[in-house]
N, C-alpha and C positions, 0 to 999 in steps of 0.2 A: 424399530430403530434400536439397534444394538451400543449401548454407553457403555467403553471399555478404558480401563484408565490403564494397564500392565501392556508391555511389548507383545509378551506372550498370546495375550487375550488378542491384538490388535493380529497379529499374525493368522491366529486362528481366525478370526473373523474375516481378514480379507481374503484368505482360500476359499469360502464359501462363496466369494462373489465372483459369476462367471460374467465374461463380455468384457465391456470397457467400460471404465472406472474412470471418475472425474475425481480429483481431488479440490476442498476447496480451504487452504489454510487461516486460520483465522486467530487472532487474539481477544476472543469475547465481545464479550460487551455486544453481541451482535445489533446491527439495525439493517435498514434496508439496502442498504448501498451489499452489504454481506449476503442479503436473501436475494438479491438480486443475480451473484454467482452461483449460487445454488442452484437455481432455475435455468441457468446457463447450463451448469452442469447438467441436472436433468433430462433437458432437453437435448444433448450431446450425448449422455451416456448412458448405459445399461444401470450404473449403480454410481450411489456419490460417497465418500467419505469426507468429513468435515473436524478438521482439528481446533479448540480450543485450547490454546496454549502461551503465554503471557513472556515472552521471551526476556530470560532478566539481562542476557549476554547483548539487546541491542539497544537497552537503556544507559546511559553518560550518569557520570557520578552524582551530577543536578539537576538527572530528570525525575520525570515521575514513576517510578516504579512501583512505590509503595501504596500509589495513590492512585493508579491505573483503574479504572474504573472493573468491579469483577460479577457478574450474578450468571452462575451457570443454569440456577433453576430456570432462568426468564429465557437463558439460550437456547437451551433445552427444550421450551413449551413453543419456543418460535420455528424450530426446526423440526419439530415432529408434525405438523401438517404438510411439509414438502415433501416427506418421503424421502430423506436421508435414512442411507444404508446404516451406516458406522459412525458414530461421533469419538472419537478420539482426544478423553480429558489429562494426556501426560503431567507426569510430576517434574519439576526441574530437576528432582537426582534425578528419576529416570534418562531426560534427557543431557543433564550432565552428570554422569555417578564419579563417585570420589578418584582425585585424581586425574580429571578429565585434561585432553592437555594438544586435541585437534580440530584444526581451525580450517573452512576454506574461506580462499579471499581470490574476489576478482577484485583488477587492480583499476587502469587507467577512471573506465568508469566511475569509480567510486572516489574518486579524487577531489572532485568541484562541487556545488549544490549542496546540497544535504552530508555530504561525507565531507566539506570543510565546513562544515557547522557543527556536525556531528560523528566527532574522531573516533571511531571504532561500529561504528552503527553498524557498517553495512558487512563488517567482517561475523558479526552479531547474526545480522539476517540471514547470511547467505548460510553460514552453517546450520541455522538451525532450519531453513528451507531445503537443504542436500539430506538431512537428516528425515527429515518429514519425505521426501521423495524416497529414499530406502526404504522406510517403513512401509508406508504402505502404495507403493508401486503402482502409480496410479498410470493411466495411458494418456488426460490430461489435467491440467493443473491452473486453476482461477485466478486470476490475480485482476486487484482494480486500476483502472488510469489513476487515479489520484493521488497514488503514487508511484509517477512514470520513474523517477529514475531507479526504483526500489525493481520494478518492473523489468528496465534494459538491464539490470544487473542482473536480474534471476535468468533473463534470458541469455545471459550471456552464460553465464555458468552451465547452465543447462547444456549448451551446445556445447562449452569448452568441455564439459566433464561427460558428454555424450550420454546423458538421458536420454532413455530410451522412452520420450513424451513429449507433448506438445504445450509450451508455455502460451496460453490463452488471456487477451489483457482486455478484458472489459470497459466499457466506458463511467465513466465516474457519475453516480447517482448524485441528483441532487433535489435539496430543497424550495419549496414553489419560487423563494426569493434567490435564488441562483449557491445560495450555501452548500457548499460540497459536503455530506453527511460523512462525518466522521466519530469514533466513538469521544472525542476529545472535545466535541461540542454543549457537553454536559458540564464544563467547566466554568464556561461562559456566562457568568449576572446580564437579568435583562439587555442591559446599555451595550455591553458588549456583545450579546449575541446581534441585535441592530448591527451593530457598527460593523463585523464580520461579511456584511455583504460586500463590503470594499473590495475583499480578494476579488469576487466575481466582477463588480465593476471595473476594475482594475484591468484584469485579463479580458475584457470585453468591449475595452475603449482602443485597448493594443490589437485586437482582433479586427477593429473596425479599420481602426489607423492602416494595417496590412491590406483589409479587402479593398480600401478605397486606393492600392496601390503602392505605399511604401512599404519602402524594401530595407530603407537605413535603418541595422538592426538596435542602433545606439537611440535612434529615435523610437524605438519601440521601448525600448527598456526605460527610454526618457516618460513616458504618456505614463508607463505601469505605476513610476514613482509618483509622478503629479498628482494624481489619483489617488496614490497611498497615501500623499504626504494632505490632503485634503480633509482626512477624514482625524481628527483629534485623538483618538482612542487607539487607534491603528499603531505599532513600531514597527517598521519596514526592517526587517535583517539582509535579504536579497533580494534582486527579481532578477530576472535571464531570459534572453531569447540565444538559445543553443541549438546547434544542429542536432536532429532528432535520434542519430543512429551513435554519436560521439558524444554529444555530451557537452565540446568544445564552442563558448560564445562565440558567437557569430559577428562580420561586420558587416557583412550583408546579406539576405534572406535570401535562399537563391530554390533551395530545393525544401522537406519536410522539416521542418521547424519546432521546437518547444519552447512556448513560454512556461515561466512556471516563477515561483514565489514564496516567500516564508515569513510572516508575519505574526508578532505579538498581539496580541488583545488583549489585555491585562498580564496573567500571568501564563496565558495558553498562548500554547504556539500553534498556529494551523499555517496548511501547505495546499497551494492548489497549481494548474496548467491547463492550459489549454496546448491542441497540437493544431498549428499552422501547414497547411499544402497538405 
């Protein structure tokens, strides 16, 4: 497993990989939800490349940045029994050197959900994902459901900016008690990591609501909150049931569907969905 932290190193080392190359982007902290793309890749491709990189351009002025959870030794010691090719530890100058001053943005998408909670996130992510796509040119590229709209954005861009790759979205790993693993779950005191199963309940009472036949998307949205608003420790910020492919709430459920959610737990914020039809 080749650990290259310089553009230069990172170039040299992906010429030596022939075949097809997975890419799997990552901001540390790895757990399984991450080794679980890895394995995707693997098993899809001749060679993986695995970036840790801690984007500071899609953190908000009162997120946590500083506080972002970081151990490369432990990333490192979990990724060298997969057989990762290349790990890729860039610096933020390298990925923004002095004067940096280009930005991509997709638009509509990034409007609703997470991009009116979070005003500039997604123009954050996608460059510093277009960036990782030049680097190391991969054929495809990992991404997890758990963050679908993070997901229809990169796929959108992808296609708008014609990457020559396949944007790959895996299903969201999870904990025996239905907790979507994220590296943001380290945040969590006992009481709140309990109470955190809400999301999942939540999206799974809305799930039921649908297979038992409703369709009224407002009733769906209505069941998420009930749920949320049930649980003391819980602050609901939004829930959604949006068509799958726009983005756009829904008023009634007709074709693929996303619910999805954003909730406080003390002072963490987790985000989870499920996809309807």
């Amino acid at each position: 497993m080749q650990i290259v932290t310089s553009l230069p190193d990172l170039r040299t080392a992906r010429l030596s990989l022939t075949g097809r190359v997975g890419l799997v982007p990552t901001m540390g902290y790895l757990h399984e939800g991450h080794l679980s793309l890895v394995r995707q890749s693997q098993a899809e491709c001749d060679h993986t490349i695995v970036t840790i990189f801690v984007n500071p351009t899609q953190f908000g002025a009162n997120e946590d940045l500083s506080k972002y959870p970081r151990d490369l030794e432990r990333d490192l010691s979990l990724l060298r029994p997969l057989g990762v090719d290349v790990v890729w530890t860039p610096s933020p100058e390298i990925m923004y050197p002095p004067g940096y001053q280009t930005w991509v943005e997709v638009e509509a998408l990034t409007h609703p959900l997470e991009g009116a909670m979070r005003p500039g996130h997604f123009r954050g992510v996608t460059t510093v994902v277009a960036k990782l796509f030049n680097a190391t040119q991969p054929h495809k590229a990992y991404f997890g459901q758990k963050d679908a709209q993070q997901a229809a954005v990169i796929r959108r861009m992808a296609v708008d900016l014609n990457f020559p790759l396949e944007v790959v979205v895996c299903p969201t790993t999870r904990e025996a008690d239905g907790l979507a693993m994220s590296s943001r779950n380290k945040y969590l005191n006992e009481a709140e990591r309990k109470a955190a199963t809400v999301l999942f309940r939540a999206l799974s009472a809305a799930k039921d609501l649908y297979e038992g036949g409703e369709r009224d998307a407002e009733k769906i949205r209505a069941k998420m909150t009930e749920v949320l608003e049930a649980e003391p420790l819980a602050q609901m910020q939004y829930v959604s049931c949006a068509d799958y492919d726009t983005l756009e709430e829904l008023d009634v459920v007709k074709g693929k569907a996303l619910l999805s959610m954003a909730v406080f737990l003390g002072k963490t914020r987790l985000i989870d969905n499920f996809v309807l039809g």
